[in-house]
N, C-alpha and C positions, 0 to 999 in steps of 0.2 A: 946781453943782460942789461944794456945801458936803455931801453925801450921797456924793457921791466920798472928799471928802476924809477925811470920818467913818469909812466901810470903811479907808480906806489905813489912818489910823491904828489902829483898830480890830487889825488884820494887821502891824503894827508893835510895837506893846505898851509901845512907849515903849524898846526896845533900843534899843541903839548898835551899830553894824557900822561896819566900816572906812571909811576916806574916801570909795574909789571907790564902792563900793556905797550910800555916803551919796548922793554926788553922782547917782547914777541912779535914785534913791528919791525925792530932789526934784524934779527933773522928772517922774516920771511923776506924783508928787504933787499940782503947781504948775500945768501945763500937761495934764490927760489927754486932751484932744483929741486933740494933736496926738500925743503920746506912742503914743494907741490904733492910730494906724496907720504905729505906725516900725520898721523892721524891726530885727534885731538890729545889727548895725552901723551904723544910721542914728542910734540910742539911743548905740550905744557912743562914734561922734565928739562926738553933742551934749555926751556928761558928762565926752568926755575921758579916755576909758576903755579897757581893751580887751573884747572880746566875751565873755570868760569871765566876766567882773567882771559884767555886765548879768545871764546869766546865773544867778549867786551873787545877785545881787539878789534876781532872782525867788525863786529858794530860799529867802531869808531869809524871805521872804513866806509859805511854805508852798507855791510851783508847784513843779511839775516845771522848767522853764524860762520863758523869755522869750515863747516860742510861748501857753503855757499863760495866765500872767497877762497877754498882750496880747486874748488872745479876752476874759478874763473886763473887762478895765479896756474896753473896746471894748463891749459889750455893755451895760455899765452905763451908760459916755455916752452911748450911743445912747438907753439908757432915759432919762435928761434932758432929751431935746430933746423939743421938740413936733412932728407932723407938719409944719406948718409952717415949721418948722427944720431939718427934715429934708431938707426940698427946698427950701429957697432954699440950702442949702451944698453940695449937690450942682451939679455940673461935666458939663453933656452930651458923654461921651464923642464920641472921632471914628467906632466903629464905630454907633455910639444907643444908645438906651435900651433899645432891645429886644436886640439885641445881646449890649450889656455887662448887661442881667439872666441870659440864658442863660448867659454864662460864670461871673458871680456866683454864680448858684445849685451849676454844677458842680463851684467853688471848696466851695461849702459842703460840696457832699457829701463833697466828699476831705476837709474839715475833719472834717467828721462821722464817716466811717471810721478815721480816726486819732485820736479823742479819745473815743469811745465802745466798752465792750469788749462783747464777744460774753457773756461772761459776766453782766456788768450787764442788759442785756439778757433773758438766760435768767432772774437770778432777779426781775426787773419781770414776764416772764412767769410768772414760778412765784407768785408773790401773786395776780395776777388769776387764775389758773387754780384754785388753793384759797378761792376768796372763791366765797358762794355769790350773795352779790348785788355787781354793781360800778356807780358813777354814774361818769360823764367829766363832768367840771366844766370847760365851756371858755367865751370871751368871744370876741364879734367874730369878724374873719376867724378869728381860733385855732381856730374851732369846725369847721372843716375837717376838720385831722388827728383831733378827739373824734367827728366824725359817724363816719369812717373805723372808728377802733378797734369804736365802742357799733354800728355796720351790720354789720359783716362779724364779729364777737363773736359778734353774735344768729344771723348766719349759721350758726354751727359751733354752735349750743345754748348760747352762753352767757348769762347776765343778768344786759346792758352794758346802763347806759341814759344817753344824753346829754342834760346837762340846761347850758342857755345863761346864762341870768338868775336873780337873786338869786328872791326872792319865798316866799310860804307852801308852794307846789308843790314847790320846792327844799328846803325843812326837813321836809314832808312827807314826801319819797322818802328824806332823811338819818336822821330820826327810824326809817323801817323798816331801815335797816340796824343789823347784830347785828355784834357785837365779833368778828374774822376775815373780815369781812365787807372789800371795795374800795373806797379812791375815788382815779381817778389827776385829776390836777390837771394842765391841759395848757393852761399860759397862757407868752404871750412879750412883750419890749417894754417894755408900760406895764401890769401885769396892774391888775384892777381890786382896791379895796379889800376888797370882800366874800368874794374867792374864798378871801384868807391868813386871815379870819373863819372861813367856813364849815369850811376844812383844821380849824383849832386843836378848834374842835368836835367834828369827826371826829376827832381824835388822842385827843381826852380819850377817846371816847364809846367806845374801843378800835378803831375801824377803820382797817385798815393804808391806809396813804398811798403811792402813785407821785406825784412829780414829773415833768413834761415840759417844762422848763424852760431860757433861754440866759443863766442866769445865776444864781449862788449868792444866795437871796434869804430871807426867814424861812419860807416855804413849801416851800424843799429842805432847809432844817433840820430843818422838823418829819417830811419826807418818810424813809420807811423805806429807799426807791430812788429816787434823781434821774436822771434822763438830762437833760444838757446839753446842747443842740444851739444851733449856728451858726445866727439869725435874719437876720443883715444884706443890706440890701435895696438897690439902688441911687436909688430915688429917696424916697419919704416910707413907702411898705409896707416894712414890716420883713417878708422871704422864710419864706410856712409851707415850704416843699417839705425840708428838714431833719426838721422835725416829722415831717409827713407819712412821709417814709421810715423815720423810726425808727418808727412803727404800724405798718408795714409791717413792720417787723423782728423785731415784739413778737408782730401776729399770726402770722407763722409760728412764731415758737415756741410762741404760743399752741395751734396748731393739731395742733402733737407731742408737745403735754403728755396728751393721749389719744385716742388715735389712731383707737381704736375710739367713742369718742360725738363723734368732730369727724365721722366718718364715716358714721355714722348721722343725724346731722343735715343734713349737705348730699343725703344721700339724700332725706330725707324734705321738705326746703326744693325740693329737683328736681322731685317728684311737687306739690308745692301748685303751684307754677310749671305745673306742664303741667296740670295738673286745672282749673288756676284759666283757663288758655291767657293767660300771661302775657308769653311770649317768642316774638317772631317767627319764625316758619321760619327755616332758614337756605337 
């Protein structure tokens, strides 16, 4: 909690705000566990407040609201625990796990559609589209939504290339990228140490930086565009299907940034398929 509490203050600056908005600032401070999944009135009776005041809180902070800085204090103590913390404080719902994941997830995506803009999006796509080389730097399950983007990229002619693990092969493929050149960074959770490494690298070396990210970390700092998406999972997996959707968001617009070589390319991807006789009759 001592990396909670550094951000809080951090976002504080050492100001003084009113009583009420004091009293709602130490508990989310003191306690963000429980805090990360209290709703606005459920914050507003603990501090003895009313809902506007919780509100102003988060303001103070720099959110939009209560909604806003609950995802982000939520996201970060989740990033604290260990999987194995993960799921021993987990409660097996009465509908199950399987269940309460498909609601969870559908949860996410309405998070997702109300916190990320269409325009953010457009210009995440507008970078990969002007880059003439892009890497997707992902970890672990994360490499899901990165396989997504760096597959169906190459699909339309682009050159996406996903690369998983640290090593020589990784500075190899970094070292050929040129200044305007891509790297989107699509890590959630617990990301690992080398990836905010290799970013800072790339920042120096002039290559524009995407973020794919569920929480403001030194990596959407250094990112030129962050996309924030809702990970939370119900038992020790923190949920890619957020991720996942927003690739999906980035590729279509990827895929309108020219219209005419995204076109040509799945033409010519059609004819290897059938030459090569790679797809089954239908």
């Amino acid at each position: 909690m001592a990396q909670i509490a550094e951000w809080f203050d951090g976002l504080a600056l050492g100001r003084k705000a009113s009583p009420g908005i004091e009293a709602v600032l130490l508990i989310v401070r003191t306690d963000a566990g429980r805090a990360s999944f209290m709703s606005t009135q459920d914050l507003a009776s603990r501090a003895n407040v009313n809902v506007a005041t919780v509100v102003r809180a988060a303001q103070f902070l720099g959110f939009s609201g209560w909604s806003a800085l609950k995802s982000e204090l939520r996201h970060r103590y989740l990033a604290s625990l260990t999987a194995e913390k993960l799921l021993s404080e987990r409660v097996v719902p009465p509908i199950g796990l399987a269940g309460s994941s498909l609601a969870n997830d559908a949860r996410n995506l309405t998070r997702l559609a109300d916190s990320i803009s269409p325009e953010q999006l457009a210009r995440a796509a507008a970078i990969i589209a002007a880059a003439d080389r892009t890497i997707v730097l992902a970890t672990g399950s994360y490499a899901a939504a990165g396989f997504q983007l760096a597959h169906v990229g190459q699909w339309m002619g682009r050159d996406i290339e996903l690369h998983t693990s640290s090593g020589t092969a990784l500075v190899n493929r970094l070292r050929m990228l040129s200044p305007g050149d891509c790297l989107v960074s699509c890590n959630l959770w617990r990301a690992s140490k080398f990836v905010l490494e290799v970013v800072r690298v790339a920042a120096q070396r002039g290559i524009r930086i995407v973020a794919i990210a569920d929480r403001q970390t030194a990596i959407t700092d250094l990112a030129e565009e962050s996309l924030l998406v809702p990970s939370e999972g119900v038992t020790f997996m923190p949920s890619t299907v957020a991720a996942v959707a927003t690739v999906q968001a980035l590729l279509a617009e990827l895929s309108s940034s020219d219209p005419d070589r995204t076109m040509t390319a799945l033409r010519d991807t059609e004819e290897l398929w059938s030459e090569l006789d790679l797809v089954d009759p239908i």
